[in-house]
KEDRENNU-902799 format. One record per atom (N, C-alpha, C, CB): x, y, z; residue in one letter. Coordinates in steps of 0.2 Angstrom, whole numbers, padded with zeros to 4 digits, always signed. Glycine has a CB too. Example, Ala and Ser with C-alpha at 12.3 -4.5 7.8 and 13.67 -1.06 7.14 Angstrom:
+0066-0028+0039a+0062-0022+0039a+0066-0016+0039a+0057-0022+0045a+0064-0011+0035s+0068-0005+0036s+0064+0000+0039s+0070-0003+0029s
# end
This chain:
-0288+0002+0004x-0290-0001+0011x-0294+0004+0015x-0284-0004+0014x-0299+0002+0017x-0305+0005+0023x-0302+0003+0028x-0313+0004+0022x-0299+0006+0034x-0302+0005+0040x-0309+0008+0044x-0298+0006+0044x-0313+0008+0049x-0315+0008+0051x-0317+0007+0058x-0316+0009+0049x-0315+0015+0063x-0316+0014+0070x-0320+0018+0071x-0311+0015+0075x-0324+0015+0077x-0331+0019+0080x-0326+0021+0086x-0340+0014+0083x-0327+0028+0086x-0324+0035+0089x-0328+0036+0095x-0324+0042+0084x-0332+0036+0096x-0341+0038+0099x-0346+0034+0096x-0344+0044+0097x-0349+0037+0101x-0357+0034+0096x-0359+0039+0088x-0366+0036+0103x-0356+0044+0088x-0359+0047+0081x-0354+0048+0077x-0362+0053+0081x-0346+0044+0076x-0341+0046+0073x-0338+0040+0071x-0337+0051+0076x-0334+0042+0066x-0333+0035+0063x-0325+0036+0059x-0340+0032+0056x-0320+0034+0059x-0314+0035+0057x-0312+0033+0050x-0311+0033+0060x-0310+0035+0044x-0310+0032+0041x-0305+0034+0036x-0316+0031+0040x-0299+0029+0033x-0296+0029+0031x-0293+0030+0023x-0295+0025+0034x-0291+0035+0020x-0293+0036+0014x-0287+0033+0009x-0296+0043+0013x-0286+0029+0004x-0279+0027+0000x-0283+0032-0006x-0276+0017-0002x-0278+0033-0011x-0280+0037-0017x-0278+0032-0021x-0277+0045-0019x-0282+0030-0024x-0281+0025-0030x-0281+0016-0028x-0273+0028-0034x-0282+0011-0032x-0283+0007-0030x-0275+0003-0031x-0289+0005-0032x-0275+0007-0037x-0266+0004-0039x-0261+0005-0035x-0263+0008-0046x-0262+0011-0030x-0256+0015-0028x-0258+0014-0018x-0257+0025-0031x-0262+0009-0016x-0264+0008-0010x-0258+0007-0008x-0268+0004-0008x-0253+0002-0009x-0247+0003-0004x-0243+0008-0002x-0243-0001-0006x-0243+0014-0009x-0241+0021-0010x-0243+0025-0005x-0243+0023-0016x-0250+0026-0006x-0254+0031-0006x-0254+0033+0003x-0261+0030-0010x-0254+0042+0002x-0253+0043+0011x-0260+0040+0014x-0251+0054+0015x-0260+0040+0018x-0266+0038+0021x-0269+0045+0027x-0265+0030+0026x-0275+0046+0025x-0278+0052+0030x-0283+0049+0034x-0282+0059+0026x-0283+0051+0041x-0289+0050+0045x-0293+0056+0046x-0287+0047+0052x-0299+0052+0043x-0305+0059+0044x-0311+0055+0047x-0308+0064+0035x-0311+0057+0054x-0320+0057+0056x-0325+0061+0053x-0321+0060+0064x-0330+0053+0051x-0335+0055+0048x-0342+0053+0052x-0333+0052+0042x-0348+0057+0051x-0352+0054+0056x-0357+0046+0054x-0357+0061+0058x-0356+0044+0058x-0361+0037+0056x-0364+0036+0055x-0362+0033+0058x-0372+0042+0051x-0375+0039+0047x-0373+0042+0039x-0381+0040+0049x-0367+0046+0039x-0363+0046+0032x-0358+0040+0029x-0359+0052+0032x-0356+0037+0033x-0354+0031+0034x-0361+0025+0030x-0352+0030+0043x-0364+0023+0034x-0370+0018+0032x-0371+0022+0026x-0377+0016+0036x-0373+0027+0025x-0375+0029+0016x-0371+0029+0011x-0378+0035+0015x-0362+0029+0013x-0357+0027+0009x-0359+0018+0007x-0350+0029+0012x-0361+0015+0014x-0361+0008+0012x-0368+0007+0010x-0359+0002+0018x-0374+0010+0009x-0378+0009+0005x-0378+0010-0001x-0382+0011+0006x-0374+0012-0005x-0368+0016-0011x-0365+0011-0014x-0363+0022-0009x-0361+0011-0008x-0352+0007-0013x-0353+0003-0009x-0343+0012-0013x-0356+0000-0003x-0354-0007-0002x-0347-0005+0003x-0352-0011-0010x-0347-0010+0007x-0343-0007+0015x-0336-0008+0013x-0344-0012+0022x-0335-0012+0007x-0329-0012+0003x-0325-0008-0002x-0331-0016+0000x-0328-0005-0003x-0325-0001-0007x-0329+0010-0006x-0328-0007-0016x-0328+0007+0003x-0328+0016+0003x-0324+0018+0002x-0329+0020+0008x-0315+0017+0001x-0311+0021-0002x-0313+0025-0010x-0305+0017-0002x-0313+0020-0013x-0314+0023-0020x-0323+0026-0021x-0311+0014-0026x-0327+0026-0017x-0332+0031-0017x-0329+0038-0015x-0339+0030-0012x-0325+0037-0010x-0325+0045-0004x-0320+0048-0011x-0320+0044+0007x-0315+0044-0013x-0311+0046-0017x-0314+0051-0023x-0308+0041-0019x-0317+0046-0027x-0321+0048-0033x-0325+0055-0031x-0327+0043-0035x-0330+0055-0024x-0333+0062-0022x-0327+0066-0022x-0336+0063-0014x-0323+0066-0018x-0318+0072-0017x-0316+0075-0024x-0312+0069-0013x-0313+0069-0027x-0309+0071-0034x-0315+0078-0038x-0310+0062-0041x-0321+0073-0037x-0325+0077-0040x-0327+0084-0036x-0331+0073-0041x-0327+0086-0032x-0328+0092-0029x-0324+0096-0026x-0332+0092-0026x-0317+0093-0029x-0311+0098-0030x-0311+0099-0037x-0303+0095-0026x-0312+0095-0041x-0312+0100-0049x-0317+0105-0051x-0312+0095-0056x-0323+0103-0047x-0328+0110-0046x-0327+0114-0043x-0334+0109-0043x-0323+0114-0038x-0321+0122-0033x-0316+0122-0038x-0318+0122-0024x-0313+0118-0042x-0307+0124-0047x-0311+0126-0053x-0299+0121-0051x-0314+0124-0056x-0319+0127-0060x-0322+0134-0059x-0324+0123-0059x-0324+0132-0052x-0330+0136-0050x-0325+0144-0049x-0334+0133-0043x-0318+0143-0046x-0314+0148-0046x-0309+0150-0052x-0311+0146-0041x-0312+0148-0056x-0307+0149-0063x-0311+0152-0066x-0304+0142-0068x-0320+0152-0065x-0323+0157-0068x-0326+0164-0063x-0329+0152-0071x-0324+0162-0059x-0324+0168-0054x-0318+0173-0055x-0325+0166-0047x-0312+0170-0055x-0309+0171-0060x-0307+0178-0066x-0312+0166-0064x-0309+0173-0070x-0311+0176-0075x-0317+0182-0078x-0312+0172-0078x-0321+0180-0071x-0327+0186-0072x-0325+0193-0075x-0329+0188-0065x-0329+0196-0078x-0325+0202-0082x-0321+0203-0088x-0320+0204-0079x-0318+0199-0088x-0312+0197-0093x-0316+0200-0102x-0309+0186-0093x-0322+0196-0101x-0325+0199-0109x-0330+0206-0109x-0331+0192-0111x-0326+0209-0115x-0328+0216-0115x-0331+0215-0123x-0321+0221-0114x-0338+0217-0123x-0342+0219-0130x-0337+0220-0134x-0348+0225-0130x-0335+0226-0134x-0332+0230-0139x-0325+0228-0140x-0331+0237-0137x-0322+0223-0137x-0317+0216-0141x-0319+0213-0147x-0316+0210-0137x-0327+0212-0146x-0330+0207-0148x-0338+0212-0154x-0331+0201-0140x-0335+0213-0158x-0341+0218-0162x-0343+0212-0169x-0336+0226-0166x-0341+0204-0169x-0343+0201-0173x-0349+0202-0169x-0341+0194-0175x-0351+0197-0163x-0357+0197-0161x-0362+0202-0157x-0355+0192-0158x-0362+0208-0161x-0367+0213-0158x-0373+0213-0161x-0364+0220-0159x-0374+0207-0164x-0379+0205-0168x-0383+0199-0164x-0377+0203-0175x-0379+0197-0161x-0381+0190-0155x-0375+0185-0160x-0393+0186-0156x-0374+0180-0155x-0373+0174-0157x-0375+0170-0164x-0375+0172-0151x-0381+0171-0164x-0386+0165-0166x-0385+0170-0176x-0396+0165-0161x-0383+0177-0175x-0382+0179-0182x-0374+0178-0186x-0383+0187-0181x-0371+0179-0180x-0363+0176-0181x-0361+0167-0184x-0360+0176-0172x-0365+0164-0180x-0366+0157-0184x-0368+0153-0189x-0368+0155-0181x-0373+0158-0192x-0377+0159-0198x-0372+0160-0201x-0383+0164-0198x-0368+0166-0201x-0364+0168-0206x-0359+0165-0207x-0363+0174-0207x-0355+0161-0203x-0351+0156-0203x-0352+0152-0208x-0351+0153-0199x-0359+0149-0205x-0361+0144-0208x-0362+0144-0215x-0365+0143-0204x-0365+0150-0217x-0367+0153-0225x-0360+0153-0229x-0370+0162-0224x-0353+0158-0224x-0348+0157-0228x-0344+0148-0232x-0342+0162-0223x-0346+0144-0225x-0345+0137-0228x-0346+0136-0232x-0347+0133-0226x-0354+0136-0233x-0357+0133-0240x-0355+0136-0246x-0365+0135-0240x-0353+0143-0245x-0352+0148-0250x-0345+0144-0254x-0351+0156-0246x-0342+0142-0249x-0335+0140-0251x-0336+0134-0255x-0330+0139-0244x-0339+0129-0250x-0339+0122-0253x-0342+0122-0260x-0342+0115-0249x-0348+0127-0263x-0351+0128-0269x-0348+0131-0275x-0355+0132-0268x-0342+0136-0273x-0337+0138-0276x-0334+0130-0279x-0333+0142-0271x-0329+0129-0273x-0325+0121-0273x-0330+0116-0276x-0324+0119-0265x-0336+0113-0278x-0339+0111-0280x-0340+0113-0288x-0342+0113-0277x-0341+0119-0291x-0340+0123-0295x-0336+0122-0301x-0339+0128-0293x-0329+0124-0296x-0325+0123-0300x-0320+0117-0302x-0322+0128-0298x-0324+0111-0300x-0322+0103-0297x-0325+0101-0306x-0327+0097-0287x-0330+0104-0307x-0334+0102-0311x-0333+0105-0317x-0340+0103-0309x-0331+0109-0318x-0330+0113-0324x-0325+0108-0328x-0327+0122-0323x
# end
């Protein structure tokens, strides 16, 4: 469920449930928003269903800030000289994967046949 109240002339209240299943559940937050973000939620989603846009945004740009912080994070963490397969690049490391595959299934092949 959406409510909305005009706060002012440039603010708009708006009422947020998390999930459509869990509206009876779900806490409800008031957050002023300004009113031409409001009309371009309802150019979008329709004046009906601003909960589940605002929702969907948010979701989505809290798993990007944890992202984004899980690789900031992690910055550092990889050290060349752990890693001496790929001192050749990437693109040599995969080749030779890929070569030992073949190598195998030819063998396996091989000896299917004998």
């Amino acid at each position: 469920m959406v409510s909305v109240v005009e706060t002012g002339s440039v603010a708009y209240s708006v009422t947020l449930n998390f999930r459509a299943q869990e509206i009876m559940r779900a806490p409800r937050t008031m957050v002023p928003i300004p009113q031409r973000i409001a009309v371009g939620i309802d150019k979008i989603a329709g004046p009906k269903h601003r909960t589940h846009f605002i929702v969907e945004v948010l979701e989505t740009e809290l798993l990007r800030r944890e992202q984004l912080a899980a690789l900031e994070d992690a910055a550092g963490c990889w050290k060349d000289e752990n890693h001496p397969e790929l001192a050749n690049g990437p693109e040599h490391f995969i080749r030779a994967l890929r070569d030992q595959a073949t190598q195998r299934l030819q063998k396996i092949q091989h000896q299917t046949s004998e």
